[in-house]
C-alpha positions in Angstrom: -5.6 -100.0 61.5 -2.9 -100.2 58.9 -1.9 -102.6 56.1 -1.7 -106.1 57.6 1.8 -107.4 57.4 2.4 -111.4 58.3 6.1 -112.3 59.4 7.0 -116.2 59.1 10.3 -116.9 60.3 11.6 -119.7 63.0 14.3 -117.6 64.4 12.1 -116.3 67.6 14.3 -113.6 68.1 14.1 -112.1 64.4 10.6 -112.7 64.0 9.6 -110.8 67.2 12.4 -107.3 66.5 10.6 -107.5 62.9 6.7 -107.4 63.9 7.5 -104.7 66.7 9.5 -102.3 64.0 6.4 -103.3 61.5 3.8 -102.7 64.2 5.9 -99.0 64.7 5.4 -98.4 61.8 1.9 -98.4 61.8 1.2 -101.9 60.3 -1.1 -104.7 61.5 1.4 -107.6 62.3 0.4 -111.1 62.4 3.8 -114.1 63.2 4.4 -117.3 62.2 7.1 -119.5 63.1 6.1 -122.5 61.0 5.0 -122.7 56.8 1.9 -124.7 57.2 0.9 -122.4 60.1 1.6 -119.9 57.9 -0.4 -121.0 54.8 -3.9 -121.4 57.6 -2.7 -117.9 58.9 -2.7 -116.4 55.3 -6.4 -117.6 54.6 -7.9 -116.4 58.3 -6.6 -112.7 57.6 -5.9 -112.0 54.2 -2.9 -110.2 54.4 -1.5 -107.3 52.1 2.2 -108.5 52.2 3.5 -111.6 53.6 7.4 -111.7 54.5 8.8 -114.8 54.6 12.0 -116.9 55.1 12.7 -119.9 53.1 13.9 -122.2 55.6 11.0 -122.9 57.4 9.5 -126.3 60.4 6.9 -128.1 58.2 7.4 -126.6 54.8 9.9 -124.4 53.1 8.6 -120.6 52.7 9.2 -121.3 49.2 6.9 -123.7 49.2 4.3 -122.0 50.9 4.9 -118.8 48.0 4.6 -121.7 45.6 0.7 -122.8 47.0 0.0 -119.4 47.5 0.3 -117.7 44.0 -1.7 -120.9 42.5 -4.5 -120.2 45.0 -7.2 -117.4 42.5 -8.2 -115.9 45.9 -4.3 -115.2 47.2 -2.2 -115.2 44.6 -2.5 -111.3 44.2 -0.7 -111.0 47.6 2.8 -109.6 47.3 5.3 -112.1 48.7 9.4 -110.9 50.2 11.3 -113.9 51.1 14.3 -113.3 53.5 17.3 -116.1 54.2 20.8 -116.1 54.8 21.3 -118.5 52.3 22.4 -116.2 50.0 23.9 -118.4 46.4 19.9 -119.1 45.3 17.5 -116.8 47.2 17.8 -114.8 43.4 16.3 -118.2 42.2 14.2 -119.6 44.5 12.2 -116.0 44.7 12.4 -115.8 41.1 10.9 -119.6 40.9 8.1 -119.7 43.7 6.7 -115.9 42.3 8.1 -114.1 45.1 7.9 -110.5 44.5 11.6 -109.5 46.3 14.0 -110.3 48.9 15.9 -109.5 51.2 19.4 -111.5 52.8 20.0 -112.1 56.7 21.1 -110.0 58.3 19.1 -106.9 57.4 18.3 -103.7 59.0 14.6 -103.2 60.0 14.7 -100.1 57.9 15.8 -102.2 54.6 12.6 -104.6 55.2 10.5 -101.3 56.1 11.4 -99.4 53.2 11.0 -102.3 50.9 7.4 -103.3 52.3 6.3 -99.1 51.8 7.2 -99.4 48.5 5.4 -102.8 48.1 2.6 -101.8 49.8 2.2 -98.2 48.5 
């Protein structure tokens, strides 16, 4: 199987178009609709990119980056954070270690070419 690729985002629509075009792709795809699901999801399978929306049910995707790059064991994982807030997503990825992102609405293809490069 390929790189394993977990999608967080509450907007059920989104989140399931962006795991099929992943899984196309020839990713492993894992969903999330909620950041402290999320954060138990990212522990149970290790994942080598996690995509993830800011706005999140429970906690705040930049939040969850936050807890994440303190953690020694998954800190290394690459994080993209995605919103359509777009006046502090430069920030907030900045501030919680994100390692991109990308603004609502985006094509699959923008998210796809971004995670090959991440991933490569």
């Amino acid at each position: 199987m390929g790189k394993k690729i977990l999608v967080v985002d509450d907007e059920p629509d989104l989140l399931k178009v962006t795991l099929l075009r992943l899984k196309k792709t020839g990713y492993e795809v894992f969903g999330s609709a909620d950041g402290r699901e999320a954060l138990d999801l990212v522990r149970q399978i290790i994942p080598d990119l996690i995509i993830l929306d800011v706005y999140l049910p429970g906690i705040n995707g930049d939040d969850v980056a936050k807890i994440l790059k303190k953690d020694d064991e998954l800190k290394h994982i690459p994080i993209i954070l995605i919103s359509a807030t777009t006046r502090t997503l430069d920030v907030k990825a900045r501030e919680c270690g994100a390692d991109g992102y990308i603004i609502k609405p985006f094509e699959p293809e923008e998210l796809i070419s971004i995670a090959k490069k991440i991933l490569e």
